[in-house]
N, C-alpha and C positions, 0 to 999 in steps of 0.2 A: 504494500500500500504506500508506504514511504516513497519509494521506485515510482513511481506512478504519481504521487504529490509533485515530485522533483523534476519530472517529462514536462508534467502539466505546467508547472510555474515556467520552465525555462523556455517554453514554446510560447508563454506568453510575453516573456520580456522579450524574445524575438521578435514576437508580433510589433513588438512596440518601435522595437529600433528599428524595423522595416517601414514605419509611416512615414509615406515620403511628404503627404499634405497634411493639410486639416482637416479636409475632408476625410481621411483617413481612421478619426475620431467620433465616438458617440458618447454621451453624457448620460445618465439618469435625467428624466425630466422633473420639474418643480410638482406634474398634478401622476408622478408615478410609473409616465409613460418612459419613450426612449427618444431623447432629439439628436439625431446623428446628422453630423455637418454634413453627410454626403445630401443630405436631402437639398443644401444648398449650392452642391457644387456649380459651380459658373459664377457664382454672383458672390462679392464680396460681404463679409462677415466684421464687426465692429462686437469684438466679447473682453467683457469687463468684468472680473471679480468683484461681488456688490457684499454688502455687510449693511444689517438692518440700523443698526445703534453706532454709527462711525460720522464721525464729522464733516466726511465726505458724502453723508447721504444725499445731501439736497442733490447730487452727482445724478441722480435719477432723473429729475427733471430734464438735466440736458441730455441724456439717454434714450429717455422719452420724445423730447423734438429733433434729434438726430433721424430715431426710427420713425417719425411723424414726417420728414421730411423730404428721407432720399428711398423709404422703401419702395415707393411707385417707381424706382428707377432701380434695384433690383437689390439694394443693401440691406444686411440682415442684421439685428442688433439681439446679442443675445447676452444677460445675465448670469452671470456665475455666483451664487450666493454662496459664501465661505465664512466657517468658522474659528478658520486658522487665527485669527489676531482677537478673538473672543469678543466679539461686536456682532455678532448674526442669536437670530432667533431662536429656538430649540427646534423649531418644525418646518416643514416645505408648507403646510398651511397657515402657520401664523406667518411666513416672511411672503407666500403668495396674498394673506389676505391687507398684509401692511403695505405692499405694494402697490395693489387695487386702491385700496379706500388711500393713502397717503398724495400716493404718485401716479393713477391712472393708467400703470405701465399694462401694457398688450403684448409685448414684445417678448418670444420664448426665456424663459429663463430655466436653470436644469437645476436640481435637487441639490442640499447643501454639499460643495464637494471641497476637498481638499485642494488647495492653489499651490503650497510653497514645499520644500524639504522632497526629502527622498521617496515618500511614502503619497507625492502631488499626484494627481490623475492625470495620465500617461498623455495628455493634449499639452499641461503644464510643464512635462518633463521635456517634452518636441519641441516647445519654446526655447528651450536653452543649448539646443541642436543646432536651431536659429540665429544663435550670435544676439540672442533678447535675454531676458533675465526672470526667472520666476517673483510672482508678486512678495514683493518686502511689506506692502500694507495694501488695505482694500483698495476700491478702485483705480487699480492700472488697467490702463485699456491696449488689445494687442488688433493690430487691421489686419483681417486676412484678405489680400488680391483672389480675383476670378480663378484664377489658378492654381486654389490653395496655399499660396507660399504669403508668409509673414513679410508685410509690406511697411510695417511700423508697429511699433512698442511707443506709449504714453506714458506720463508718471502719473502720480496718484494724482498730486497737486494742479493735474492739466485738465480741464473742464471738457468733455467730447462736446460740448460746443466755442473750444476754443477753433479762431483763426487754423488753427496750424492742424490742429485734425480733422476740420471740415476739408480746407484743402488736401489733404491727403486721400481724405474719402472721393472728393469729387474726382481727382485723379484714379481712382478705380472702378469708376462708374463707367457702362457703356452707355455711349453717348445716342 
């Protein structure tokens, strides 16, 4: 059985260092389900690690008019709710319903997962494949191009409706 634990884990970290994109990842969803970025493949993705009780939450709101914005043009904004820096909820229903009634957010968001350290979910860990850097605090925002590949990394302190990652975004919008 041991023998068989040890196949199974090491065919899974294969799996992992074989993702060439992002699409190459799926999440837990916030209502249970499964949101796998392949579903978005072609079209550029905006995914930020969010935490419910962080000082960065009003961060939502520009999260919110980002994906109010450019999804008609084919960008996908998705939440990462993490409890790594002890700022998130106890549950995907309290952080989906603090969401809704707070911040009006629509935009997919996936089950509390782990962002930073060794034990980050294996999308976290492809960040740092990238020459990007796994989240040191809540909302860092990471742009993924139509093509899967990491087109920019944000800091916490960068608003996703600041100047400089709106222009990044519309740079990966088809026109």
């Amino acid at each position: 059985m041991r023998v068989l634990i040890s196949v199974v884990m090491a065919l899974a970290v294969c799996g992992q260092a074989a993702a060439e994109t992002a699409y190459d990842f799926s999440f837990a969803g916030i209502a249970g389900d499964t949101l796998a970025l392949s579903e978005y493949e072609g079209r550029p993705i905006l995914i930020t690690n969010t935490a419910s009780r962080c000082g960065f939450t009003y961060q939502y709101d520009g999260l919110q008019t980002v994906w109010e914005t450019y999804r008609d043009q084919g960008l996908v904004v998705i939440g990462v709710p993490s409890n790594d820096f002890r700022q998130e909820l106890a549950s995907e229903e309290e952080v989906r319903r603090f969401c809704e009634v707070n911040f009006a957010i629509d935009f997919p968001m996936t089950a509390i997962t782990q962002v930073s350290g060794p034990d980050a979910h294996p999308f976290f860990q492809w960040i740092e494949t990238q020459n990007a850097s796994q989240p040191t605090w809540n909302f860092k925002e990471y742009l993924i191009g139509p093509d899967g590949a990491l087109v920019a990394e944000f800091s916490t302190t960068t608003n996703p409706t600041d100047p400089q990652v709106l222009s990044a975004i519309e740079s990966v919008l088809q026109p």
